[in-house]
C-alpha positions as CSV (number, residue, x, y, z in Angstrom):
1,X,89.4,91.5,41.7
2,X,86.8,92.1,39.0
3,X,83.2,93.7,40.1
4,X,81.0,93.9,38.0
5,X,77.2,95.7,37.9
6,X,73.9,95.7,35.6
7,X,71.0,97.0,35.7
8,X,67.6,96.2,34.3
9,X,64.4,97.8,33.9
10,X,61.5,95.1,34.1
11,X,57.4,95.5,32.9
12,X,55.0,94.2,35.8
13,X,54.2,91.7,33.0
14,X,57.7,90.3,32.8
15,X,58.3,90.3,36.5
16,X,57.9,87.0,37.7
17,X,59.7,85.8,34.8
18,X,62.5,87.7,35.4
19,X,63.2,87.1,39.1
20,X,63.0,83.4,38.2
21,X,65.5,83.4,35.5
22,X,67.6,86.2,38.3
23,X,68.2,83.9,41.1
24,X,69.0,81.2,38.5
25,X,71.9,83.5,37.4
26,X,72.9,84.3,40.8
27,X,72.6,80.8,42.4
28,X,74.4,79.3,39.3
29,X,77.0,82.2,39.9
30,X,77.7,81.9,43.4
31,X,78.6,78.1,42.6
32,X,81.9,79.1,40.3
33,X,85.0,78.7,41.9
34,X,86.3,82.4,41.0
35,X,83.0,83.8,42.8
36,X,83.7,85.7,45.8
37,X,79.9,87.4,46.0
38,X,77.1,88.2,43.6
39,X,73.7,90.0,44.4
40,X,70.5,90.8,43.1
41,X,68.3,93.8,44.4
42,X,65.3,95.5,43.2
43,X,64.6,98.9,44.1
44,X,62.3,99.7,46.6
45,X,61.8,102.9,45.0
46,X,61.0,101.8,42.1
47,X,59.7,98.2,41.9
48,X,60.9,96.5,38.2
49,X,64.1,98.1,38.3
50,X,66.9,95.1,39.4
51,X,70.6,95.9,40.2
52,X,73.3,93.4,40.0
53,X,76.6,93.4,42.3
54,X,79.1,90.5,41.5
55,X,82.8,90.3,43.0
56,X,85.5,88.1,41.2
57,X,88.5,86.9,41.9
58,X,90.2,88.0,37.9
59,X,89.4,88.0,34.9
60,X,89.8,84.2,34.1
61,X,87.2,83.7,36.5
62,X,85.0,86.8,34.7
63,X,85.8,84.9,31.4
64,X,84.4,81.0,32.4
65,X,81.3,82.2,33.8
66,X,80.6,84.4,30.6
67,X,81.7,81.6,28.6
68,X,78.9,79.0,30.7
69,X,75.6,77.8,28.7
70,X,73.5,79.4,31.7
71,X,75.0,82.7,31.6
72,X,74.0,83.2,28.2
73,X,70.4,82.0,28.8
74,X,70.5,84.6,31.5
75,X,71.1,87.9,29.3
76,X,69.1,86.5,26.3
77,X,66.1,86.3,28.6
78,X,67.2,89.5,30.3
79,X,66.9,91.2,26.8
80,X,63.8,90.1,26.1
81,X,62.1,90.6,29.3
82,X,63.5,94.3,29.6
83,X,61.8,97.3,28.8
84,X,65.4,98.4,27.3
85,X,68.9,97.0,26.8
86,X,70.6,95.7,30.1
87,X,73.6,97.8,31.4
88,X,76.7,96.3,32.4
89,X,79.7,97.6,33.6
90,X,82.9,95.5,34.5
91,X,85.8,97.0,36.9
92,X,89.2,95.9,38.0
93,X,89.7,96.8,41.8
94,X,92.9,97.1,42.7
95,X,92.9,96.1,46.5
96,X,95.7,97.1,48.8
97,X,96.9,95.0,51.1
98,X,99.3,96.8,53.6
């Protein structure tokens, strides 16, 4: 399994237009066929700052979705509506099944 998380710091100014183009990436997401969950939160604690949660099933799965037209609107429009450059980190879980 692959997880991946990001993270984005968003302006009040940019907000709207970034939970728009969010639950596009995450509706859109949730549709692949390697998907097994991906999430979108903002922090209470700090309202503009978004955290992203995404489970998949490998890497081939990891690899069609970043290779989709919509996933590349996504983090062009995530770069320009961030107060900074998006982090991303991408993990292989190894799950035991005994």
């Amino acid at each position: 399994m692959i997880v991946i998380t990001g993270a984005a710091r968003v302006a009040e100014a940019n907000r709207a237009a970034f939970e728009k183009i969010a639950e596009r990436q995450v509706r859109l997401s949730r549709a692949e066929a390697g998907n097994i969950s991906y999430a979108c939160f903002e922090d209470r604690m700090e309202p503009g700052g978004f955290f992203f949660y995404e489970e998949w099933r490998d890497r081939e799965a990891v690899d069609f979705r970043f290779a989709q037209d919509y996933c590349h609107e996504f983090m062009a429009a995530a770069r320009r509506l961030a107060e900074a450059e998006p982090e991303i980190a991408i993990r292989e879980i190894v799950v035991n099944r005994t």
